[in-house]
LUMKE-705524 format. One line per 2 residues: number of its first residue (from 1); for each residue x, y, z of C-alpha. Coordinates in Angstrom, 3 decimals. Layout:
NUM = X/Y/Z; ...
END
This chain:
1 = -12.686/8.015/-16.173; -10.717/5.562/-14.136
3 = -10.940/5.366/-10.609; -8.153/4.815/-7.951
5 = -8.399/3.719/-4.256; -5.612/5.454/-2.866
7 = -4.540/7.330/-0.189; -4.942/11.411/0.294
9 = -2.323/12.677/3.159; -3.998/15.010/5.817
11 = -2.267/15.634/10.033; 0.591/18.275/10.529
13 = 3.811/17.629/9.493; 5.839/14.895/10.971
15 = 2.429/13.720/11.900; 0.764/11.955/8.511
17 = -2.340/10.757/8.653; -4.227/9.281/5.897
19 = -8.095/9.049/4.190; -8.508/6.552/2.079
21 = -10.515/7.848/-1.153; -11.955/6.739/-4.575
23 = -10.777/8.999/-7.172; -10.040/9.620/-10.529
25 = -6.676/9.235/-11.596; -5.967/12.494/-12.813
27 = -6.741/14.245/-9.641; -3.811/15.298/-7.271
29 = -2.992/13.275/-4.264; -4.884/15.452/-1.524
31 = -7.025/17.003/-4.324; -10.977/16.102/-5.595
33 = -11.716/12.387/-4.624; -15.398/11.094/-4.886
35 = -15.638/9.100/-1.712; -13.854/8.437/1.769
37 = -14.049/4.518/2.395; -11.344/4.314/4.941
39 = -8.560/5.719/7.044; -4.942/4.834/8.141
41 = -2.732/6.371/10.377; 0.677/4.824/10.881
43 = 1.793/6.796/13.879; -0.736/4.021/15.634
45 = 1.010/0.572/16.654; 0.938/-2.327/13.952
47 = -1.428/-4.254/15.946; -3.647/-0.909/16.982
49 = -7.369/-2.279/16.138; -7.984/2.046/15.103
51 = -4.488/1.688/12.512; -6.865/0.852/9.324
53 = -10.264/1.184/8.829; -12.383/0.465/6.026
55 = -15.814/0.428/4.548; -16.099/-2.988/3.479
57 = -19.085/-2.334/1.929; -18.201/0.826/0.295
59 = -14.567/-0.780/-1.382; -16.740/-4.305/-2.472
61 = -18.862/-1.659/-4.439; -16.203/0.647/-6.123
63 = -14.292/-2.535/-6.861; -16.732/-4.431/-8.988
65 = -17.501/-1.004/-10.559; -13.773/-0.973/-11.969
67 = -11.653/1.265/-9.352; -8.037/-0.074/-9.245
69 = -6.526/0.133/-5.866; -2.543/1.422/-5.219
71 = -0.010/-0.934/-4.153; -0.239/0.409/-0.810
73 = -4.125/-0.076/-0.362; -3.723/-2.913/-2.357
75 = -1.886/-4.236/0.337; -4.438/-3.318/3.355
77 = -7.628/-4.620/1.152; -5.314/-8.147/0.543
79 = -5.235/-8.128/4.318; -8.426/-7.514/4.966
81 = -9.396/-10.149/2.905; -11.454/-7.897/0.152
83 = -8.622/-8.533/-2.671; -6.396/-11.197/-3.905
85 = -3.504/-10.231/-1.803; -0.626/-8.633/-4.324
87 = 2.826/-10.698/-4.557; 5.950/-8.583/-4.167
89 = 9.680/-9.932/-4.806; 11.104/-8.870/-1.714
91 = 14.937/-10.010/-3.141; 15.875/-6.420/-4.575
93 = 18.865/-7.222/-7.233; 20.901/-4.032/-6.776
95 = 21.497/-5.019/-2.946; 23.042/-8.118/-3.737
97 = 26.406/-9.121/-3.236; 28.711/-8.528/-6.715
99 = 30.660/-11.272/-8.459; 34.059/-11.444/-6.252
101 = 32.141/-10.834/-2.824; 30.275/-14.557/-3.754
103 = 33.369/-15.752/-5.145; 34.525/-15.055/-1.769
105 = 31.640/-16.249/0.199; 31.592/-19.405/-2.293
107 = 35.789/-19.893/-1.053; 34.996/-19.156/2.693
109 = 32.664/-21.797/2.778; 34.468/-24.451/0.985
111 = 37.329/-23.968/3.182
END
């Protein structure tokens, strides 16, 4: 069985609010989870002390027992300072500019 930390949506709609939950992988989003070891709730301020909480103790545990945490929660653990935080490439290729749009950056700043 291999265990997730993720998060399992609950709050009314246009309102999300989330538990943060060990569970197996196979289990649906907001379906069985083991254990709740945190909540987050982004309609709170980024700097909101109430934003994220977590069970320090309860992730260190679940962690060296093998559970594998989600990008997301990933993330909030790396901030937290309970995980290696997890690099991301934040230059997305597609988004780039093509060929002739450098070609004409490249001209436009020659001239």
């Amino acid at each position: 069985m291999s265990l997730k930390i993720r998060l399992s949506r609950a709050g009314a709609k246009k309102r999300p609010y989330y538990h943060i939950v060990i569970a197996d992988s196979r289990s649906p989003r907001d379906g069985r989870f083991i254990e709740k070891v945190g909540a987050y709730n982004p309609m709170l301020p980024s700097d909101h002390a109430d934003r994220i909480r977590l069970n320090d103790e309860r992730i260190k545990h679940w962690l060296s027992n093998g559970a594998q945490a989600t990008d997301r929660v990933a993330r909030f653990l790396g901030n937290a300072g309970l995980m290696e935080k997890p690099v991301y490439n934040e230059q997305p290729k597609q988004s780039a500019p093509k060929k002739r749009a450098q070609e004409r950056a490249a001209a436009k700043a020659a001239a």
